[in-house]
C-alpha positions as CSV (number, residue, x, y, z in Angstrom):
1,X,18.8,63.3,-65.2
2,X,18.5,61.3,-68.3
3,X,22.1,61.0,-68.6
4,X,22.7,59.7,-65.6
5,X,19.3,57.3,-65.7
6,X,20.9,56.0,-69.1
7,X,24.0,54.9,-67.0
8,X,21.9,52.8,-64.4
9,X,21.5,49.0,-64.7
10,X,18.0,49.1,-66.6
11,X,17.2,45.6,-64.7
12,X,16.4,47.1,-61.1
13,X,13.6,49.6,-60.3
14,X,14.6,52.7,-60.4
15,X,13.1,55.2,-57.8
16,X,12.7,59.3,-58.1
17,X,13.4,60.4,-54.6
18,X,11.6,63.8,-55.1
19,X,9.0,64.3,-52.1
20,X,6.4,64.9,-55.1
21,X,7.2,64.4,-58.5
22,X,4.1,66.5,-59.6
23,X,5.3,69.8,-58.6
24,X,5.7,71.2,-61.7
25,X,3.6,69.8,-64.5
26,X,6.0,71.1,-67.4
27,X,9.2,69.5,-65.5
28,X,7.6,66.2,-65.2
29,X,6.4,66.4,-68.9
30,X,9.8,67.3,-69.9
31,X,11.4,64.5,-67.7
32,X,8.7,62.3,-69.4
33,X,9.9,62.4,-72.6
34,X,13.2,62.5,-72.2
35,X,13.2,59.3,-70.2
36,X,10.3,57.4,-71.6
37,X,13.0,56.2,-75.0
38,X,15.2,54.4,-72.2
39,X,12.5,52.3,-71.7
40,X,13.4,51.8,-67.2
41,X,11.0,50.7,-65.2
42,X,10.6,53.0,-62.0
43,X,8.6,54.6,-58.8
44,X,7.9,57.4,-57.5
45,X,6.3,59.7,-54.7
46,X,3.5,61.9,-56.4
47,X,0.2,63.7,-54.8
48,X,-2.9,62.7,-55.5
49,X,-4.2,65.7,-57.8
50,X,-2.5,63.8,-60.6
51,X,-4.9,61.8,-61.1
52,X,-7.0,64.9,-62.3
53,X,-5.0,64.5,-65.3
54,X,-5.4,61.1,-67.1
55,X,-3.2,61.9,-70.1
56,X,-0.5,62.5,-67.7
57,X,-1.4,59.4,-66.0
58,X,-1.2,57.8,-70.0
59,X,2.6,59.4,-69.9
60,X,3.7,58.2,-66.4
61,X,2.8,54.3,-68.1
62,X,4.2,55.0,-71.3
63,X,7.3,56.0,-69.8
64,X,7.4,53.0,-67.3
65,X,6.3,53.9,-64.3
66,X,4.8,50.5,-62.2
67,X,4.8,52.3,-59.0
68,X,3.6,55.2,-56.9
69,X,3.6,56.2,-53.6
70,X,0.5,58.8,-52.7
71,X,0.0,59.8,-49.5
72,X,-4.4,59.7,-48.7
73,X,-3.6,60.6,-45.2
74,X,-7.1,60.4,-44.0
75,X,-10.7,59.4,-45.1
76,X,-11.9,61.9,-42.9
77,X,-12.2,65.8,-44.4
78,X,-12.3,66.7,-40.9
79,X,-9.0,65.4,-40.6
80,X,-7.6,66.6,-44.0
81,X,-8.6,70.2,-43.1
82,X,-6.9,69.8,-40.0
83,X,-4.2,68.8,-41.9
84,X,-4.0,71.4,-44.3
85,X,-4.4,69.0,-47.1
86,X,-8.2,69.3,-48.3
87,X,-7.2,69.5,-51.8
88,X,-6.5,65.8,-51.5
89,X,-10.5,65.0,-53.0
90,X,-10.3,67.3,-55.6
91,X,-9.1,64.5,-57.7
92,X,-12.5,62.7,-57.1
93,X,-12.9,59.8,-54.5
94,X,-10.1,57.3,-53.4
95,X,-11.2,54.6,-55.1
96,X,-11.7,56.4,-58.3
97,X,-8.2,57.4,-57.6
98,X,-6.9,54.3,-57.1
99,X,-8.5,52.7,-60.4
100,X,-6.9,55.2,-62.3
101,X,-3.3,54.4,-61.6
102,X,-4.2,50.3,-61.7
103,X,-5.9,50.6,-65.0
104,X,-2.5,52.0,-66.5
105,X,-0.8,49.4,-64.6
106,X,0.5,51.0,-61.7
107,X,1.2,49.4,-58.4
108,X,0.3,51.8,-55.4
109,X,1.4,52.8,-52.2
110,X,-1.0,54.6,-50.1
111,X,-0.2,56.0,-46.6
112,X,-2.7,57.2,-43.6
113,X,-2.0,59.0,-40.7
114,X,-4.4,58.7,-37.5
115,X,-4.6,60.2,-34.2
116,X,-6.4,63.3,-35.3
117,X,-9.0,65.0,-33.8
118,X,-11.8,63.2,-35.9
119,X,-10.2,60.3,-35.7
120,X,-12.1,57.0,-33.6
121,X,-11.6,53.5,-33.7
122,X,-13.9,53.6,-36.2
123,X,-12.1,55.8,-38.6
124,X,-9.4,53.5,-38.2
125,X,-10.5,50.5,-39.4
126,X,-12.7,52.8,-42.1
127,X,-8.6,53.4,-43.6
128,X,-8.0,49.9,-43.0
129,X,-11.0,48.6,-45.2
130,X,-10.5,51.0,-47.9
131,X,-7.2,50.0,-48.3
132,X,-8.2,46.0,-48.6
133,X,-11.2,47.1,-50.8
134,X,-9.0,49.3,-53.3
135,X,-6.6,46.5,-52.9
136,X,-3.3,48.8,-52.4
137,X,-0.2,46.9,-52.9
138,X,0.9,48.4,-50.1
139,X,0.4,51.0,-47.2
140,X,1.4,52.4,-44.2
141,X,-0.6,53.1,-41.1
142,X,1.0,56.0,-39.2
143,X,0.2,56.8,-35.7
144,X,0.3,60.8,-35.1
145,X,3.6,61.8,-34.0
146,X,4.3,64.5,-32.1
147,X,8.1,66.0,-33.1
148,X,9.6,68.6,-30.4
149,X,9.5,72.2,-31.7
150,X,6.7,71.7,-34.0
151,X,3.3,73.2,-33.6
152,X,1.0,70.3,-33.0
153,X,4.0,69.1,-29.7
154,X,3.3,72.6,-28.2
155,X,-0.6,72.7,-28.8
156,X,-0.5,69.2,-27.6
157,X,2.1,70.0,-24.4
158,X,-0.1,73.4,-23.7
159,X,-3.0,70.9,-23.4
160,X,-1.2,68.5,-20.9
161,X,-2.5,65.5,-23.3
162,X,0.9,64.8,-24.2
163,X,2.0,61.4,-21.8
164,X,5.7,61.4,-22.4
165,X,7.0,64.8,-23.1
166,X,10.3,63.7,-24.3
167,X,9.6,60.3,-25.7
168,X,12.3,60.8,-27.7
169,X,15.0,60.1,-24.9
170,X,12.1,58.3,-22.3
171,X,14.4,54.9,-21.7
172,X,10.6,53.3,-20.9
173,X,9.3,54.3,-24.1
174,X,8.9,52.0,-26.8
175,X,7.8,51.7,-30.6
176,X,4.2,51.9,-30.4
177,X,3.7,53.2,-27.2
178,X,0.7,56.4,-27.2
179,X,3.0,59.3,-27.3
180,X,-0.3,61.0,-26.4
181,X,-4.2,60.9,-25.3
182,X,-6.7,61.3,-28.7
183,X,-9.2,63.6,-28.6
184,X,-12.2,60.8,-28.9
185,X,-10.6,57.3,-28.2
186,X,-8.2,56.7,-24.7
187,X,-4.5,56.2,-25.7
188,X,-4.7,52.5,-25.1
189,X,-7.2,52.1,-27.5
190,X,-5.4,54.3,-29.8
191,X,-2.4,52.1,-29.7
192,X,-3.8,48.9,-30.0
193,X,-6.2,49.8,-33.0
194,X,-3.0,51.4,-35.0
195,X,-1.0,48.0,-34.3
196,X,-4.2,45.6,-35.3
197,X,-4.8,47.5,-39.0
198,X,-1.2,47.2,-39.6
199,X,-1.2,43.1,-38.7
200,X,-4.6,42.8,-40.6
201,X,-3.3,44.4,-43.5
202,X,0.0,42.5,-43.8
203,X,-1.5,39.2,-43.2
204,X,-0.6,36.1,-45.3
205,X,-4.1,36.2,-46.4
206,X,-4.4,39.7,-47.2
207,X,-0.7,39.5,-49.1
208,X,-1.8,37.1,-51.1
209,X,-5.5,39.1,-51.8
210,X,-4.1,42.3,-52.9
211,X,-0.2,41.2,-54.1
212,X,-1.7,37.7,-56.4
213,X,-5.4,39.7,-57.4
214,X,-3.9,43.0,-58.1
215,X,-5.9,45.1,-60.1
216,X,-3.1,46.1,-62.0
217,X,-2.5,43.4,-64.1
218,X,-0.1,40.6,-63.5
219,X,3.4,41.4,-64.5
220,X,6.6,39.2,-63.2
221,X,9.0,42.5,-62.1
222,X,6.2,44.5,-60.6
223,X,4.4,41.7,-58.8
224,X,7.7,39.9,-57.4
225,X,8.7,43.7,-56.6
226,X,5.5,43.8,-54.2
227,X,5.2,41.0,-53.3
228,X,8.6,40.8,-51.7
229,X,8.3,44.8,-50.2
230,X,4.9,43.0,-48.6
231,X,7.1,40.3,-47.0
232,X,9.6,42.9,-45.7
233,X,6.9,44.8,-44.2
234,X,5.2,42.1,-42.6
235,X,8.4,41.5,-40.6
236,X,9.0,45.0,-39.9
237,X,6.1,45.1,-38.1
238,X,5.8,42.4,-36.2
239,X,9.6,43.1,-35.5
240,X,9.4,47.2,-34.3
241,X,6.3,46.5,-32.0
242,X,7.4,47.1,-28.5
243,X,11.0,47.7,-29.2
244,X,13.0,50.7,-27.2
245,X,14.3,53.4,-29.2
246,X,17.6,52.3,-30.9
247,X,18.2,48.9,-30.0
């Protein structure tokens, strides 16, 4: 890996594809120093127990990572047990989290997930005002999706909550559109409150909040870097809304 990283033009951010680059804390020590002498500047997707580990944190800097993507999922340990992911505060709370990986100068990018069973309006825009408070560089505000053959589409088919069974190939469907009725908020409510956090979020004024006053410092590659992925997004949303499938 650090032959071929070696090879790569050293200008451009360079980012680990690995689902989670902390699955084995000797290989990532071991990839650590072996890449931190070619002095690259990269990203990566990593879970949030890391941050249990602040040396390891020290390393990730050291060996120039600017950016993470960690996925909080939910604010809610309702949710995350739901999820099978209540390991996800062992690390301490978010913010704390989140302080960690700025103080070593690491831009983050955080995604939620709603639409489950805990989940309200209110939980919604709780994710939403974390995310402005801890001032991610980024995030993503997932509605729930149910994928054919999985567990949660049959609980959710078995339960006759689901609204378009094969959303997938409806022809009416369209990005954004409740795939299926929450357990304590209607679907239309649902929708719209997934669609308002994600405009509020990528806002000219909330760009300019978290991307310029970054609690990561100010650095011309990593801030450009963000500041341009915020831009993208922005578009991306406002672009997707409504949209069929595929067009």
């Amino acid at each position: 890996v650090a032959a071929e990283l070696e090879g790569l033009d050293k200008k451009k951010l360079i980012f680990f594809v690995d689902d989670n680059l902390f699955n084995s804390v000797p290989a990532l020590n071991a990839l650590l120093s072996a890449i931190r002498p070619l002095r690259l500047r990269w990203s990566c997707q990593i879970s949030i127990d890391v941050a249990r580990d602040e040396r390891l944190l020290d390393r990730m800097a050291e060996a120039g990572c600017i950016f993470a993507l960690i996925g909080f999922e939910s604010l809610s340990e309702v949710n995350l047990r739901q999820m099978g992911k209540r390991w996800n505060h062992v690390s301490g709370d978010y913010l704390s989290v989140v302080k960690k990986f700025h103080q070593r100068g690491i831009a983050l990018y955080g995604t939620f997930v709603f639409g489950y069973d805990a989940d309200t309006a209110e939980t919604i825009q709780n994710s939403l005002d974390f995310a402005m408070e801890a001032k991610l560089e980024i995030a993503n505000f997932n509605p729930l999706t149910p994928t054919p053959g999985s567990p949660l589409y049959e609980r959710l088919l078995s339960e006759n909550r689901l609204l378009s069974p094969k959303w997938w190939i409806d022809e009416n469907y369209r990005y954004g559109d409740p795939i299926f009725v929450p357990s304590s908020m209607s679907a239309k409510e649902f929708a719209h409150k997934c669609f308002e956090v994600k405009k509020a979020f990528y806002s000219w004024r909330s760009i300019a909040y978290r991307v310029l006053g970054s609690d990561a410092g100010f650095d011309w590659f990593r801030t450009s870097m963000v500041g341009l992925a915020n831009v993208i997004s922005r578009k991306e949303v406002l672009r997707k809304q409504n949209r069929l499938l595929g067009e």
